[in-house]
C-alpha positions in Angstrom: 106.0 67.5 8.7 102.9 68.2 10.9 102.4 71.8 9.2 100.6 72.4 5.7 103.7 72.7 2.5 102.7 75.5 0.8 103.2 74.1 -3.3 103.5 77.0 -6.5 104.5 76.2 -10.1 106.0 79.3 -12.2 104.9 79.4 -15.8 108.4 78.7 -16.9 108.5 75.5 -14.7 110.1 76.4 -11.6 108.8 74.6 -8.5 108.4 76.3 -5.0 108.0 74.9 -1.5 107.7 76.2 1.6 106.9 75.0 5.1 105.7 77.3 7.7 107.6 77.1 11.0 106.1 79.1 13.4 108.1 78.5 16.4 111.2 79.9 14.2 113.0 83.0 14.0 115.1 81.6 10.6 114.6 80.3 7.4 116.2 77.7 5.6 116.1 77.4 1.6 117.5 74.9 -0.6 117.9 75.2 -4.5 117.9 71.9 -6.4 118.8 72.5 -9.7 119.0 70.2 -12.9 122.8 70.8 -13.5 124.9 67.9 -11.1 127.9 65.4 -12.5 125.6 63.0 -14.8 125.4 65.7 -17.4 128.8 66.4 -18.2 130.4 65.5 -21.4 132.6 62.3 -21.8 135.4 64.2 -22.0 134.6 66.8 -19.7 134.4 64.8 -16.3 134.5 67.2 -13.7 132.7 70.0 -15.5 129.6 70.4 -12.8 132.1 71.1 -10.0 133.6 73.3 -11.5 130.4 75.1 -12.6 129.9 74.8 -8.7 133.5 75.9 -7.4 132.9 79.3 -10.1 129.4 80.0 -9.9 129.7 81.5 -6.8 132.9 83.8 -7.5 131.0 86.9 -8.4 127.2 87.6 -9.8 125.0 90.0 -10.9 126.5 93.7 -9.6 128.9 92.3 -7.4 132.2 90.3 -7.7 133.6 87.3 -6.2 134.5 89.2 -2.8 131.5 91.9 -2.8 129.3 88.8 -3.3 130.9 86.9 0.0 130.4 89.9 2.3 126.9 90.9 1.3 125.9 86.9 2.2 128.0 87.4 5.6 126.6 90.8 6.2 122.9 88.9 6.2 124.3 86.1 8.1 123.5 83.5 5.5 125.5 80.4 6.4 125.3 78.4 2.9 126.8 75.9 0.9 126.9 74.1 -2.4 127.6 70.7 -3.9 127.2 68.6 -6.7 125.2 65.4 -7.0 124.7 62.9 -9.6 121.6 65.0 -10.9 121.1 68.1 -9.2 123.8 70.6 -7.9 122.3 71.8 -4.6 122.5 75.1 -2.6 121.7 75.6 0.4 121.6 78.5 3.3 120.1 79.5 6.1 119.7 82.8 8.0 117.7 85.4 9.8 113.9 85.3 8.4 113.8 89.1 8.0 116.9 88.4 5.6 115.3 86.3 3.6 114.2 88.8 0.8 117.6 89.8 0.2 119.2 86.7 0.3 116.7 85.5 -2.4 117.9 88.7 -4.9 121.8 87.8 -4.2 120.9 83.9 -5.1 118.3 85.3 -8.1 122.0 86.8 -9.2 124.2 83.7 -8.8 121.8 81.4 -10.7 120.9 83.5 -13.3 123.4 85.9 -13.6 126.8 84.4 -12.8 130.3 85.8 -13.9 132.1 83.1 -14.0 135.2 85.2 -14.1 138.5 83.8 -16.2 140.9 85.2 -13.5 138.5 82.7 -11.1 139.2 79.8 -13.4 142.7 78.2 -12.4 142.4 78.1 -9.0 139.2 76.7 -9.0 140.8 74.2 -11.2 143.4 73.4 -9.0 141.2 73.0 -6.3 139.4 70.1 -8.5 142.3 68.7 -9.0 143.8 68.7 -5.3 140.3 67.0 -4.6 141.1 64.2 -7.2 144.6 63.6 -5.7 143.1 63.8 -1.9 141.6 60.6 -2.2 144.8 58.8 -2.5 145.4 59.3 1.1 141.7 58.4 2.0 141.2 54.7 0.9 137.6 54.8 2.1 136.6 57.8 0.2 138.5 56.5 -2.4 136.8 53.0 -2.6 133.5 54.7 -2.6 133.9 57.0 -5.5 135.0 53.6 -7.0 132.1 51.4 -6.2 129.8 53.8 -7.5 131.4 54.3 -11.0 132.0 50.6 -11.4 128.4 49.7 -10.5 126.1 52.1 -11.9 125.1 52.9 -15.1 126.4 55.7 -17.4 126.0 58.9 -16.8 124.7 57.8 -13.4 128.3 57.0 -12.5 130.2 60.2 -13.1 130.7 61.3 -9.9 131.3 64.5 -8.7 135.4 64.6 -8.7 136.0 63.8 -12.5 138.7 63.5 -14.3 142.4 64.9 -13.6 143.3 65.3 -16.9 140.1 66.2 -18.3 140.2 69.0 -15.5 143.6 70.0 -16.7 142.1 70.4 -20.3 139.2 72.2 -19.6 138.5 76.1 -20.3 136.9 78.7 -18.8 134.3 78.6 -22.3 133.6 74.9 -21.6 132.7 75.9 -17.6 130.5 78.8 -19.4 128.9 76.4 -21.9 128.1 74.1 -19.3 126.1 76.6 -17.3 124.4 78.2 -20.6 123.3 74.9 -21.6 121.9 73.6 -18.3 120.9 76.6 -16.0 116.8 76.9 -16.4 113.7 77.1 -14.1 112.0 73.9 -15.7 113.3 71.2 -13.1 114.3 73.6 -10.5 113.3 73.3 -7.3 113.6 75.5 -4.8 112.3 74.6 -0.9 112.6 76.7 2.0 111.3 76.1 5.5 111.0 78.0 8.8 109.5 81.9 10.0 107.9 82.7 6.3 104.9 84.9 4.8 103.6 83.2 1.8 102.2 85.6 -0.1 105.3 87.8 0.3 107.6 84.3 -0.6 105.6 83.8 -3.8 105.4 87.2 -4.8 109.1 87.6 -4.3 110.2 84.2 -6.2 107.9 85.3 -9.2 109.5 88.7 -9.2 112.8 87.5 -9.7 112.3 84.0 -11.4 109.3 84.7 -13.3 111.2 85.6 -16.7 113.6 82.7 -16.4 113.5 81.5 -19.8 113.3 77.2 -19.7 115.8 75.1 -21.5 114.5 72.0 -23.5 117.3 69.4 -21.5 116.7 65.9 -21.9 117.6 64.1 -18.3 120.3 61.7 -18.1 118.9 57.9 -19.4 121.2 55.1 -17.3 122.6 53.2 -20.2 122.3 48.9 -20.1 125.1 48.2 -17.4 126.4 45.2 -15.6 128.3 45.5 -12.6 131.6 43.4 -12.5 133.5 43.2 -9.5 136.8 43.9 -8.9 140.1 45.0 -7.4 142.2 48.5 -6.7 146.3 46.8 -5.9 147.7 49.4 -3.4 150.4 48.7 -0.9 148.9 48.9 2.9 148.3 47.5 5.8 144.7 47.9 5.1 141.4 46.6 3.2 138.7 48.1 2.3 136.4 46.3 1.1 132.8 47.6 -0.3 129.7 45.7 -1.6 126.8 47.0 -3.6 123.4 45.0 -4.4 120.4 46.1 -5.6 117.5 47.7 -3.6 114.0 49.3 -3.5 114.2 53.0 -4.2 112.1 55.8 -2.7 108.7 55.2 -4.2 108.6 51.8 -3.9 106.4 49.3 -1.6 109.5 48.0 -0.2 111.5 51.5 0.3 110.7 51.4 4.3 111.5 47.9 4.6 114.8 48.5 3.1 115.7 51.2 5.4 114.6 48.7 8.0 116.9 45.8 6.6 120.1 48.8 7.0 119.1 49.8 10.1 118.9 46.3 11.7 122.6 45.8 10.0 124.1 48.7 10.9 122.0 51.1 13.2 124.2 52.2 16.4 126.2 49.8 18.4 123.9 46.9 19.1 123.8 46.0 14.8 124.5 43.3 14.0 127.6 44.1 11.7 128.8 45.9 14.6 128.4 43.3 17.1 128.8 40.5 14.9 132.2 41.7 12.6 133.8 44.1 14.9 132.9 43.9 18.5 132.7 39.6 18.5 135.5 38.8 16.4 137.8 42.4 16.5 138.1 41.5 12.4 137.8 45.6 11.7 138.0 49.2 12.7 134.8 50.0 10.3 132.2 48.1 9.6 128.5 49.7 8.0 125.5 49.2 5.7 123.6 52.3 4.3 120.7 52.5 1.6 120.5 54.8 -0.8 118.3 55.5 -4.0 117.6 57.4 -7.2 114.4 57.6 -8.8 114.2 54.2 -10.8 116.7 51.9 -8.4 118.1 52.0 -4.7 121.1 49.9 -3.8 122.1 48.7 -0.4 126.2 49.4 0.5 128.5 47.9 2.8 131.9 48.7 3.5 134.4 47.5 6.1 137.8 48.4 6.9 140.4 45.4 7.9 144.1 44.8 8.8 144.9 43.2 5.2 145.9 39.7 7.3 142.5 39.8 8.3 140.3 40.8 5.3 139.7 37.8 4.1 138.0 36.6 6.5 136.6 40.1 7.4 134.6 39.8 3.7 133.4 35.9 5.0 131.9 37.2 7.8 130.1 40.3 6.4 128.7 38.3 4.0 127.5 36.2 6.1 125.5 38.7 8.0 124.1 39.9 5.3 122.9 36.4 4.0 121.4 35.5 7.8 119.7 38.4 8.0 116.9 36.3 5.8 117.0 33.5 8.2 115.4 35.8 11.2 114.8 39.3 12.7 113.9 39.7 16.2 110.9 42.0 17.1 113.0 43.8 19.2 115.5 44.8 16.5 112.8 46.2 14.5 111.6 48.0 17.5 115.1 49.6 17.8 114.9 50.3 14.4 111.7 51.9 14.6 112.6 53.9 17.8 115.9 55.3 15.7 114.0 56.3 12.5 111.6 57.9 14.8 114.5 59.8 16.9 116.0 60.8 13.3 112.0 62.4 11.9 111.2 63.9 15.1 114.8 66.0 14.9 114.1 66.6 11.1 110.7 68.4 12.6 112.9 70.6 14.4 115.5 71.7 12.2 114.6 74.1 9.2 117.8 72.6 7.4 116.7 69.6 7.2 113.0 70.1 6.2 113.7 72.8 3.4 116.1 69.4 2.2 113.6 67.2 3.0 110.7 68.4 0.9 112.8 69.3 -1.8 114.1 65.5 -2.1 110.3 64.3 -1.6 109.4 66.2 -4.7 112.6 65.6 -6.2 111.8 61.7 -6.0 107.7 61.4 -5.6 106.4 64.5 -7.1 105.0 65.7 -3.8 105.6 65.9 -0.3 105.3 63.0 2.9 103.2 63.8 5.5 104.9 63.6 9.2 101.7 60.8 9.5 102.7 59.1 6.2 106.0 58.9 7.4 105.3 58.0 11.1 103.1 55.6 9.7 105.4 53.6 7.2 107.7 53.5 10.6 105.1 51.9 12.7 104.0 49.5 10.0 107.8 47.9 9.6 107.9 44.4 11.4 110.0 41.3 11.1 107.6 40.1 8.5 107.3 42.9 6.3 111.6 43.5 6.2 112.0 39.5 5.4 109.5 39.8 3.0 111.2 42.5 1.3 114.9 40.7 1.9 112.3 37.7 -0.5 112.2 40.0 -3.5 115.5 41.9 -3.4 118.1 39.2 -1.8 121.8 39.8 -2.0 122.5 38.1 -5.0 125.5 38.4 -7.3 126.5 41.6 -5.1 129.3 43.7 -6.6 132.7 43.4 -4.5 135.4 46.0 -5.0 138.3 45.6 -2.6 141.6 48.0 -2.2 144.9 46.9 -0.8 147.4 44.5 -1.0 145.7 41.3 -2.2 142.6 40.6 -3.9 139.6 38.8 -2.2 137.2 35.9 -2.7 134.2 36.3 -2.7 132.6 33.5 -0.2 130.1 31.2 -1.8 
């Protein structure tokens, strides 16, 4: 974060970012664009991964195989995914293969086949997904809590619907793209061994005549969160809380990534120590935050023998209510000397700056300084997190529980 972001804006809205690594031989890029789960149709849950599974399967000159080797002949290592907003891809390779990598990608989001003899295997991938989660409870509960307690179209997630899936055709997958795919809202981030001037010349030359799309962005509808419970026969819990947060953006946001961290950062948390290694009540026990642009929430999930859940939820939720009673400066300074560990590898690794500064602009319009960061770390103190725990307490958190026997909420 130390090194100057280099920042260009197309005409046709396209955003690029690049950080110069030096001390590099590779380059990472990352494409964020405006195309992820919250903007599929009500009856076409599941549409973005699709788009994702096809988009891939053949572009520009080449087909789906022709495609595949000419990214493995540059040693690109890549992948895609699908989030609530964007659908990201991602790659990484050689910096003197940069130039071509960036034509082949110029072909796959702009020039896709989306082939029909592609389309029902990709389908039944979906749908293998969907059924997957069955035999992963925690997964399962996760994909859960988020649909229950966000808002719609903020809580379509990724995996959609079976049947919708089973429904859909190749024309809807192709209607999706044409109606979505543009350079206004795209972001795309690289970082590592670059030349500017050759970058943005390059990026202009084959993004410049992207026509933009007018897409309105997904607006959360009014929502409340009702808690609730999934009956399936097992000698497990899982049990998952969501409460509200401060998002990336906000005063608050360190001190909320302080509050998880003191919860559940290594083996000396104090869900850790307090749930699992005190009492033996679980085999998983964690708190993470996480945000979009107007809202972050603050999850928990623990796993429990269902004899034991019960009190397993009591326990958690106590922790988390304590946590405003007291924090001791050397928890923060654990905290601080994790977050720290965790930016100074992020320096390191072009992955994870090309992701980085994409997500910064993504969320803040621009990009954190290593300072900026380094210096919302070294500002975070017992006083500042309690504070923060002042204006966003855990109250009337979401539960969503699955196995054999619903739970009560404590208090």
């Amino acid at each position: 974060m130390g090194q100057h972001v280099y920042q260009h804006t197309l005409p046709n809205g396209m955003v690029l970012l690049a950080e110069p690594m030096d001390h590099v031989r590779s380059v990472a890029m990352s494409f964020l664009v405006p195309a992820g789960s919250a903007f599929d149709p009500d009856d076409q849950l599941g549409a973005a991964t699709m788009l994702c599974e096809l988009i891939t399967r053949g572009a520009g000159s080449r087909d789906s195989r022709e495609l595949s080797v000419a990214l493995d002949n540059l040693g690109f290592d890549r992948d895609e995914s699908v989030g609530p907003i964007n659908m990201r891809f991602w790659g990484s390779t050689l910096s003197r293969n940069l130039a071509p990598s960036l034509e082949i990608y110029a072909d796959i989001l702009r020039r896709p086949h989306l082939p029909e003899e592609e389309f029902e295997p990709a389908q039944a991938l979906a749908i293998q997904d969907i059924q997957s989660l069955e035999d992963s409870p925690q997964d399962k509960i996760m994909v859960e809590l988020r649909r229950r307690y966000y808002p719609s179209p903020l809580n379509k997630d990724k995996f959609g619907d079976a049947t919708h899936i089973d429904l859909m055709t190749i024309d809807g997958v192709r209607t999706q793209y044409q109606s979505l795919f543009r350079p206004n809202g795209t972001i795309l981030s690289l970082a590592g061994n670059i030349d500017w001037p050759r970058l943005k010349a390059d990026v202009e030359r084959l993004f410049g005549d992207w026509k933009p799309l007018d897409v309105a962005l997904p607006t959360p509808k009014p929502h409340q969160p009702v808690s609730g419970h999934i009956t399936k026969e097992t000698n497990q819990t899982n049990i998952a809380i969501a409460y509200p947060s401060a998002w990336l953006g906000h005063e608050d946001f360190y001190a909320a990534k302080g509050a998880a961290s003191v919860l559940s950062g290594g083996m000396s948390s104090r869900l850790f120590t307090e749930v699992r290694e005190k009492r033996g009540l679980c085999y998983s026990v964690y708190a993470f935050h996480e945000t979009y642009r107007d809202r972050g929430t603050m999850i928990v999930y623990a796993g429990s023998r269902a004899d034991r859940a019960q009190e397993t939820l009591d326990v958690t939720m106590s922790e988390l209510h304590r946590l405003r009673i007291g924090i001791e400066g050397e928890e923060v300074d654990r905290v601080k000397a994790g977050l720290k560990s965790s930016l100074i590898m992020q320096e390191e690794s072009t992955s994870a700056r090309a992701g980085a500064i994409a997500s910064d602009w993504y969320y803040l319009g621009r990009v954190r300084s290593f300072e900026e960061v380094q210096s919302a770390i070294d500002g975070m103190s017992p006083a500042g997190i309690l504070a923060h725990l002042e204006r966003f307490p855990v109250k009337d958190p979401m539960l969503l529980t699955l196995g054999p026997k619903h739970l009560v909420m404590p208090g």
